[in-house]
ROMARPA-875208 format. One line per 5 residues: number of its first residue (from 1); their letters; for each residue x, y, z of C-alpha. Coordinates in pm, whole numbers, plus 50000, padded with zeros to 5 digits. Layout:
N
NUM = a = X,Y,Z | ... .
// end
This chain:
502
1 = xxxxx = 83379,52466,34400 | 83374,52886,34353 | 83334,53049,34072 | 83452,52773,33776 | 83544,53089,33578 .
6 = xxxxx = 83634,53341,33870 | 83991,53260,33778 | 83950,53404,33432 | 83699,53699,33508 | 83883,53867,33794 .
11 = xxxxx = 84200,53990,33838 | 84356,53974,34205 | 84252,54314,34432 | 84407,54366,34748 | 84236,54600,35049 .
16 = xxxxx = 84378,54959,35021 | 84612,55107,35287 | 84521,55447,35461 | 84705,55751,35296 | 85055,55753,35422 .
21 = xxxxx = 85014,56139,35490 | 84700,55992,35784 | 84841,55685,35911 | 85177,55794,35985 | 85035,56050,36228 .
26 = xxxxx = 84850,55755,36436 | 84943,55369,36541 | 84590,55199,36394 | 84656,54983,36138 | 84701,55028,35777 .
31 = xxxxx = 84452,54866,35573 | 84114,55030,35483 | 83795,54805,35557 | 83756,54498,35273 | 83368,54497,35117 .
36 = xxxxx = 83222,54156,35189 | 83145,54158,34799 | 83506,54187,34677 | 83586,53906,34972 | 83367,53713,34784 .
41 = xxxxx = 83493,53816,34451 | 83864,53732,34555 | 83746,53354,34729 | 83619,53293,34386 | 83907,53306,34183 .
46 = xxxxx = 83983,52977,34360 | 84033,52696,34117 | 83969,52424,34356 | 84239,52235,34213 | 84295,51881,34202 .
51 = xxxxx = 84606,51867,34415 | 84575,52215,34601 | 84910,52280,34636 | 84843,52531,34914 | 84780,52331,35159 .
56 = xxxxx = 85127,52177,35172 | 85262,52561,35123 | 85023,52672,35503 | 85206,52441,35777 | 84845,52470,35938 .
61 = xxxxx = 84735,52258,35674 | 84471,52476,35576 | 84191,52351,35374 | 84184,52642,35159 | 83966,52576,34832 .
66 = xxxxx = 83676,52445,35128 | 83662,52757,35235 | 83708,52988,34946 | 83407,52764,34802 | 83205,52854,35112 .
71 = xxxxx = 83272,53237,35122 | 83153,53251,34783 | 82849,53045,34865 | 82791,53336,35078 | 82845,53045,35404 .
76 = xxxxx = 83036,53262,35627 | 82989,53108,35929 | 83066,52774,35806 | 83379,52903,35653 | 83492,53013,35949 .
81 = xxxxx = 83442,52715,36110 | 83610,52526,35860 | 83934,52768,35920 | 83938,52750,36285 | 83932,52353,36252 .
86 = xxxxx = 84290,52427,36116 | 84379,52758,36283 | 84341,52882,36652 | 84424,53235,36528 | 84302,53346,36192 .
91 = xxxxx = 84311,53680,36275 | 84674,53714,36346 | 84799,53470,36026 | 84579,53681,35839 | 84774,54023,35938 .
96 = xxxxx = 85112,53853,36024 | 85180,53594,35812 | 85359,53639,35481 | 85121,53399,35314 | 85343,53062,35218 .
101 = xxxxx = 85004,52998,35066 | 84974,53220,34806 | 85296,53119,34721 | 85216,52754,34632 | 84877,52844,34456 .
106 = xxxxx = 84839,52676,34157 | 84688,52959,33982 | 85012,53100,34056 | 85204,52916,33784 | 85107,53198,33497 .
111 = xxxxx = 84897,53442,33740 | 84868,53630,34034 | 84766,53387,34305 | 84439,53366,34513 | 84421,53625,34820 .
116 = xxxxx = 84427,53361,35048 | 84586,53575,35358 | 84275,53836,35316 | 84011,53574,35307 | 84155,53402,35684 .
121 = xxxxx = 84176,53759,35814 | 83857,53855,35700 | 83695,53509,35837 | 83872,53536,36220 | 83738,53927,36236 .
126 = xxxxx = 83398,53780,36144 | 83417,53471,36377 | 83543,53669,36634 | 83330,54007,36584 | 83073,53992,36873 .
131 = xxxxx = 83320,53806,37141 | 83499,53442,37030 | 83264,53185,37122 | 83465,52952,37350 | 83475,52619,37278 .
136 = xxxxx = 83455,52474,37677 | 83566,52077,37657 | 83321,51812,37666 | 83538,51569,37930 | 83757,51660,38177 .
141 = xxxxx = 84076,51479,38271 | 84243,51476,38566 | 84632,51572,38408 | 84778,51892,38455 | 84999,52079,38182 .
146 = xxxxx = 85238,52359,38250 | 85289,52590,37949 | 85550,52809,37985 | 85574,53095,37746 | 85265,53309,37561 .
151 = xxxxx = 85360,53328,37248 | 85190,53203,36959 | 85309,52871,37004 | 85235,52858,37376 | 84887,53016,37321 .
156 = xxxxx = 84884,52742,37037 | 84945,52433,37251 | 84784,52550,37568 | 84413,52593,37392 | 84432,52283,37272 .
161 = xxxxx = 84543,52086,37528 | 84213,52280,37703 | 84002,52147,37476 | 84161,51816,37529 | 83988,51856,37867 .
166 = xxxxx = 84348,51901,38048 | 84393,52197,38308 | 84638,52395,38156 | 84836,52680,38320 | 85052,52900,38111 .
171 = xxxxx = 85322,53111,38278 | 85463,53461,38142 | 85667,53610,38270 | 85594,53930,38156 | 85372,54172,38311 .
176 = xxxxx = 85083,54119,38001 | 85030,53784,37800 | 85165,53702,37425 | 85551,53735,37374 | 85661,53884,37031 .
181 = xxxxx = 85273,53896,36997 | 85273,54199,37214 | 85601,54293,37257 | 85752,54239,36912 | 85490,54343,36681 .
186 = xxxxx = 85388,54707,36621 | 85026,54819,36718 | 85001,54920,36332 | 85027,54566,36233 | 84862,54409,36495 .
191 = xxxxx = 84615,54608,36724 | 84667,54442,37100 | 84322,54464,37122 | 84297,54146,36915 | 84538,53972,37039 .
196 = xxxxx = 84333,54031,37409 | 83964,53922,37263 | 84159,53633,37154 | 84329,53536,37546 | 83953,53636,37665 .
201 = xxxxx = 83815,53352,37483 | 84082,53109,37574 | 84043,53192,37981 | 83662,53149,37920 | 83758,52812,37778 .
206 = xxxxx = 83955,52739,38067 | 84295,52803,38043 | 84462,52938,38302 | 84716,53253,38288 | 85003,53355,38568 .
211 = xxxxx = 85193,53686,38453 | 85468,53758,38581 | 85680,53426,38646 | 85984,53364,38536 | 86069,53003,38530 .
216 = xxxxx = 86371,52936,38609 | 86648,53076,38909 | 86789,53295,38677 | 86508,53326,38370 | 86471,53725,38414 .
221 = xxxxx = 86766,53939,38203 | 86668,54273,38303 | 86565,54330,37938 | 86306,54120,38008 | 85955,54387,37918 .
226 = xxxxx = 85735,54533,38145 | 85788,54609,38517 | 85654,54314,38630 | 85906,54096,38407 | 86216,54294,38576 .
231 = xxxxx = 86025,54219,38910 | 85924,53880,38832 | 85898,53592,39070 | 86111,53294,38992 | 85990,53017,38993 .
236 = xxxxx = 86289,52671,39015 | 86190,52470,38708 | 86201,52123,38886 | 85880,52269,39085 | 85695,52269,38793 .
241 = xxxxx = 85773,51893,38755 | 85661,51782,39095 | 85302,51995,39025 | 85236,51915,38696 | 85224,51606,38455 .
246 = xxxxx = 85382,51734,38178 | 85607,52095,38148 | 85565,52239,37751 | 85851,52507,37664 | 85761,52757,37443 .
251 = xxxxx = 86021,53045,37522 | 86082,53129,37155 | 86401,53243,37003 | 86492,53549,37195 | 86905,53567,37189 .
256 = xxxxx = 86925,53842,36860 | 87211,53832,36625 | 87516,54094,36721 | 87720,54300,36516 | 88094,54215,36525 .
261 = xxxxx = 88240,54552,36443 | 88461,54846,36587 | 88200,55081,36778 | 87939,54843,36854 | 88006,54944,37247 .
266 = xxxxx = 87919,55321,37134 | 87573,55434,37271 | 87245,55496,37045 | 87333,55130,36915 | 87035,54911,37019 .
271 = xxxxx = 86852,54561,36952 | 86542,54596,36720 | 86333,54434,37015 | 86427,54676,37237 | 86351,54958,37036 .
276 = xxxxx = 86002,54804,36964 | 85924,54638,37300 | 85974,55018,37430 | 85740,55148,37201 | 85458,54918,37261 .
281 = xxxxx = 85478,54976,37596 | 85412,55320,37544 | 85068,55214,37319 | 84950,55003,37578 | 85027,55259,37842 .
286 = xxxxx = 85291,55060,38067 | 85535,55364,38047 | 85452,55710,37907 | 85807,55769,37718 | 85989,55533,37530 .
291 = xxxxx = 86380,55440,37678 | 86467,55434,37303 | 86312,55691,37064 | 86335,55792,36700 | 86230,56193,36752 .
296 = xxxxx = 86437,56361,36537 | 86701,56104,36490 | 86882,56006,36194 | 86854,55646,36239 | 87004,55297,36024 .
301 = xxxxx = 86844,54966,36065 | 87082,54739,36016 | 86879,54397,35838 | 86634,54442,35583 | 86359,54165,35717 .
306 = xxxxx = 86037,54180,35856 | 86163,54296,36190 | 86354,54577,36042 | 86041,54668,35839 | 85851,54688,36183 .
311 = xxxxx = 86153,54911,36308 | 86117,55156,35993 | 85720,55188,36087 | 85791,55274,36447 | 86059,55478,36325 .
316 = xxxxx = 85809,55741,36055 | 85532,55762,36357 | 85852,55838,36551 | 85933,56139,36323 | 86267,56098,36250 .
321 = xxxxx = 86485,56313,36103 | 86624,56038,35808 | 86621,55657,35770 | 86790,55402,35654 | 86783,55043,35632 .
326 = xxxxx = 87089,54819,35487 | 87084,54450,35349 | 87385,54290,35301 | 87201,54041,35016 | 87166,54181,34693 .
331 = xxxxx = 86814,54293,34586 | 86610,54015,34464 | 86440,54020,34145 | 86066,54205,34032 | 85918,53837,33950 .
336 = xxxxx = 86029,53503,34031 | 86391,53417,33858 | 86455,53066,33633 | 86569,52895,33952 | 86294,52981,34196 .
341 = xxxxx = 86011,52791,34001 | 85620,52731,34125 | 85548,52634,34434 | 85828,52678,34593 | 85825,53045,34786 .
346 = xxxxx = 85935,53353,34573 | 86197,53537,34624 | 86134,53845,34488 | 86150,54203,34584 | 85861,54304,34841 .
351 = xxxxx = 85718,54625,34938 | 85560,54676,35324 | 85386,54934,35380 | 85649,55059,35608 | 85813,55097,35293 .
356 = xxxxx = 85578,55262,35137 | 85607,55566,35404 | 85941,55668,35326 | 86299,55644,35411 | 86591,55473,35174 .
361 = xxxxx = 86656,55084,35147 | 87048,55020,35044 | 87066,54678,34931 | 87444,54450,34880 | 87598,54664,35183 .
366 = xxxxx = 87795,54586,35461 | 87873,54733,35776 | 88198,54805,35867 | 88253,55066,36156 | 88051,55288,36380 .
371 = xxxxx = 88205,55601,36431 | 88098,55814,36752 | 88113,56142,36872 | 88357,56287,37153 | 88063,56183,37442 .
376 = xxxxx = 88090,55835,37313 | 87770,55797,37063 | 87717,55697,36747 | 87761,55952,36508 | 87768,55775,36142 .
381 = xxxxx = 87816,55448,36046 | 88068,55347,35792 | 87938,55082,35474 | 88060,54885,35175 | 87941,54772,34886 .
386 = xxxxx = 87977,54343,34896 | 87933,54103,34549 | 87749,53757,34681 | 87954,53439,34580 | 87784,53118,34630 .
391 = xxxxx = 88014,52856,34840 | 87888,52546,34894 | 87528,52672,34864 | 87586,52928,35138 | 87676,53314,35068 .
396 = xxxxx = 88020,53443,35098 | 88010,53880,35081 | 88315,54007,34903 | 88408,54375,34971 | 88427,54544,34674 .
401 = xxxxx = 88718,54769,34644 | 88651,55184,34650 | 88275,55134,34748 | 88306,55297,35054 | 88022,55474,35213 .
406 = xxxxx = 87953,55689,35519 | 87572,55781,35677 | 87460,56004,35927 | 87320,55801,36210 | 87282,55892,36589 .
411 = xxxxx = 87037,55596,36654 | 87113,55299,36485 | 86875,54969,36523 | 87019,54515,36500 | 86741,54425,36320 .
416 = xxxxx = 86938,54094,36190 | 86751,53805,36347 | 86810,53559,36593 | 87040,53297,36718 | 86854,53079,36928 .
421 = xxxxx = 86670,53025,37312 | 86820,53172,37631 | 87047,52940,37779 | 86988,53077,38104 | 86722,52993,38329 .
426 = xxxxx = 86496,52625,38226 | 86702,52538,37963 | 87015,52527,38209 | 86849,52397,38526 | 86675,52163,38357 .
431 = xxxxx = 87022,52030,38135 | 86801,52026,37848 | 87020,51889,37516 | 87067,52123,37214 | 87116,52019,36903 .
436 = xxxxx = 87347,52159,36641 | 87174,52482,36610 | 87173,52551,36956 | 86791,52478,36965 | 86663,52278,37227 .
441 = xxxxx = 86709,51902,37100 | 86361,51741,37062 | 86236,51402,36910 | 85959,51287,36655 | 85714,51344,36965 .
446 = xxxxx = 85838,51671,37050 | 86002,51580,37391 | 86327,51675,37525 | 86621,51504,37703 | 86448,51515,37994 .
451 = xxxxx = 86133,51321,38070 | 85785,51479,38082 | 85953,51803,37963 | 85878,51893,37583 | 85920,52230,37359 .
456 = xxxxx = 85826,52352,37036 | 85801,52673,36825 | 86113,52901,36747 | 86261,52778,37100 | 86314,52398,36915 .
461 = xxxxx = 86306,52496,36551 | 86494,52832,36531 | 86403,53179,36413 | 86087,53116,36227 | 85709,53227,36103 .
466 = xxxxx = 85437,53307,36321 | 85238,53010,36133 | 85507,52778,36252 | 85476,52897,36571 | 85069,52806,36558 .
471 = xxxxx = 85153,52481,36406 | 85456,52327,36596 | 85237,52407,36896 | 84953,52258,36770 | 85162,51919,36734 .
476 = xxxxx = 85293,51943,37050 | 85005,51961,37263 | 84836,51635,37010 | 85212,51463,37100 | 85157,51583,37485 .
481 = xxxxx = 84785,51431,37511 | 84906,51157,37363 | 85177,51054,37592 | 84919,51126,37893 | 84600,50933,37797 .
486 = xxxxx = 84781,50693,37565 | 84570,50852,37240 | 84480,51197,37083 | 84192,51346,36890 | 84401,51649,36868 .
491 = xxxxx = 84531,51731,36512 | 84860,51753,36433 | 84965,51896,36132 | 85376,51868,36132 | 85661,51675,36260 .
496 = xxxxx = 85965,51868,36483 | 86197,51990,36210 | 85986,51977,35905 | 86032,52218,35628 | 85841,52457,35401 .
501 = xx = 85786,52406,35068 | 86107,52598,34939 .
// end
């Protein structure tokens, strides 16, 4: 085990961000390098429990106290090989994931839990720091798998069905590969150039990429990214059958949530992934001004969750004028409250460093009108306060009387999640089933109402975490080998539809 007395010696240090004042002015990402000795220091506060609780809390089923034990041992390498047994992508869970780990560590009960989520990051950078070895299958078959969608549960799936010894093809139909990856997440949280090292080592594994194909007659809504998306070829899904011996969907969840309120037609009113999707673009050089800009704005993000944190970020290095962003919950508490008890995942207030740069958060508010200007654009957007009520075990908002509220806002940003898959396109030429959700319906083995046809990730489960994402696909391919060669060595770490620990 680490350190037996780690625990009790060391008090939890996370790496430092970059002065606001510096980063702010620049789209690298926040965190200051993390000295190899205080890695080691953090892996040792590891208890190595008896039951460690944080493996049911990762979905990846990460053995977590192995490799804590090793990178205090001073084993790197084998560490890191012990993650990537569990994890194709360390190095995105470790900067994207909000660490349903650390939330179920044990030494979390009465302390501040093990810095799990640094340790994985740190161990994919060093696994993956001169080029990611690829691991090229020892047997080839002679099936062929059709992955359609590069996001992390498409990338997910597809390298493991490789390493089954499958040919795998995945199509995107976006000009560049990786989904929300890319087009979703600011370069200040994740660098692209990680996310490409990473598709480098799964083409010299042997997966096979085709950009620019939309599957489906009518799979490309021209807010689809990139020039090549709006330009795609469309491909009829049935061909995909008659090539291949099994089709896995991984589209994700890409319909967002509307607001229902007098002025929504008004212009300056956008979808978070629009305003972000434009702004990568300009990063990665695909257009040299953003559609969609922040410059001098006063701008409200409307949702207070990790997507409208991305939208605040974009929004400082955008140099806007003022910001705001509203939740309609009420703020949660500093520490974890009487009926949010160990392991299940706190609820408590969290700072991002997007936070951390500036503008206002306005918590138990509701929007109620956007009010334009004579052209027809938003000028200000009109808010109450709202009490919660429990009903049921669901919220109910209750207006509370004289608690109006009016802000300044000529670019205002739906950052208020998602609602499901695109009908359009596979889903409807296909006449996949969806289930009460409006996911697409899938079994215990991952396969849909039609045969040979399976999905997984946010596209089956709904609006989710990126290590979901990793982890549904994960099961999907083992469920996909499976029902081609009759057996898997492929691990598979969930079921379709299971839960998190709280």
């Amino acid at each position: 085990m680490a350190d037996p007395r780690g625990f009790l010696l060391r008090r939890r240090e996370a790496p430092l961000r970059r002065p606001v004042g510096l980063r702010v002015k620049d789209w690298r990402e926040v965190y200051e390098p993390f000295p190899l000795e205080a890695l080691r220091g953090q892996a040792s506060r590891c208890m190595d429990c008896g039951i460690p609780f944080c493996h049911e809390g990762c979905p990846l089923g990460n053995l977590i106290p192995e490799w804590n034990d090793l990178v205090y041992r001073g084993r790197l390498g084998d560490a890191a090989e012990r993650l990537g047994a569990t994890n194709n992508f360390p190095e995105l869970t470790g900067r994207l994931c909000p660490a349903p780990c650390e939330g179920s560590c044990v030494l979390g009960i009465n302390s501040e839990p093990v810095l799990i989520r640094q340790v994985e990051l740190e161990l994919g950078e060093l696994a993956s720091s001169g080029g990611i070895e690829p691991l090229v299958p020892l047997r080839r078959t002679d099936r062929k798998v059709a992955v359609v969608g590069s996001g992390p549960a498409g990338l997910a799936a597809a390298q493991q069905l490789t390493r089954a010894g499958h040919e795998v093809v995945v199509y995107e139909r976006a000009e560049r590969l990786g989904g929300l990856l890319r087009y979703g997440i600011p370069e200040f949280k994740l660098e692209k150039a990680v996310l490409d090292r990473r598709l480098a080592q799964m083409e010299a594994e042997g997966t096979r990429f085709v950009t620019g194909v939309a599957v489906g007659t009518s799979a490309c809504p021209p807010e689809v990214p990139g020039a090549a998306a709006r330009n795609a070829v469309q491909k009829p899904a049935h061909e995909l059958l008659e090539e291949f011996d099994a089709v896995l969907l991984a589209t994700g969840a890409t319909i967002p949530r509307d607001l229902v309120v007098p002025g929504r037609e008004l212009g300056g009113v956008h979808f978070a992934m629009d305003y972000l999707r434009a702004s990568n673009l300009v990063c990665e050089g695909s257009i040299r001004l953003s559609s969609v800009s922040a410059t001098g704005k006063d701008v409200v993000i409307i949702g207070g969750g990790d997507t409208g944190a991305d939208c605040l970020g974009t929004v400082h290095r955008q140099q806007a004028r003022s910001v705001h962003q509203l939740e309609i919950m009420a703020p949660p508490p500093d520490t974890r409250a009487p009926d949010n008890p160990w392991p299940t995942w706190p609820l408590v207030m969290r700072t991002s460093a997007a936070h951390e740069e500036g503008g206002r958060r306005l918590f138990g508010v509701m929007t109620t009108e956007l009010v334009g200007d004579e052209s027809g654009t938003v000028r200000a957007v009109r808010l109450q306060q709202v009490a919660t009520e429990l009903v049921k075990g669901r919220p109910r908002f209750v207006p509370l009387p004289g608690s109006e509220l009016e802000l300044a806002a000529d670019l205002v940003l739906l950052a208020m999640g998602f609602v499901g898959p695109e009908r359009q396109g596979v889903v409807s030429e296909l006449s996949l089933e969806l289930d009460e959700q409006g996911n697409v319906a899938v079994d215990g083995s991952f396969c849909t109402s039609r045969e040979r046809v399976y999905a997984c990730g946010d596209m089956a489960r709904g609006q989710s975490l990126v290590v979901w994402a990793i982890a549904e696909g994960r099961s999907a391919a083992a469920a996909v080998d499976t029902a081609l060669m009759g057996e898997t060595a492929l691990p598979a770490p969930i079921r379709p539809g299971q839960l998190a620990m709280g």
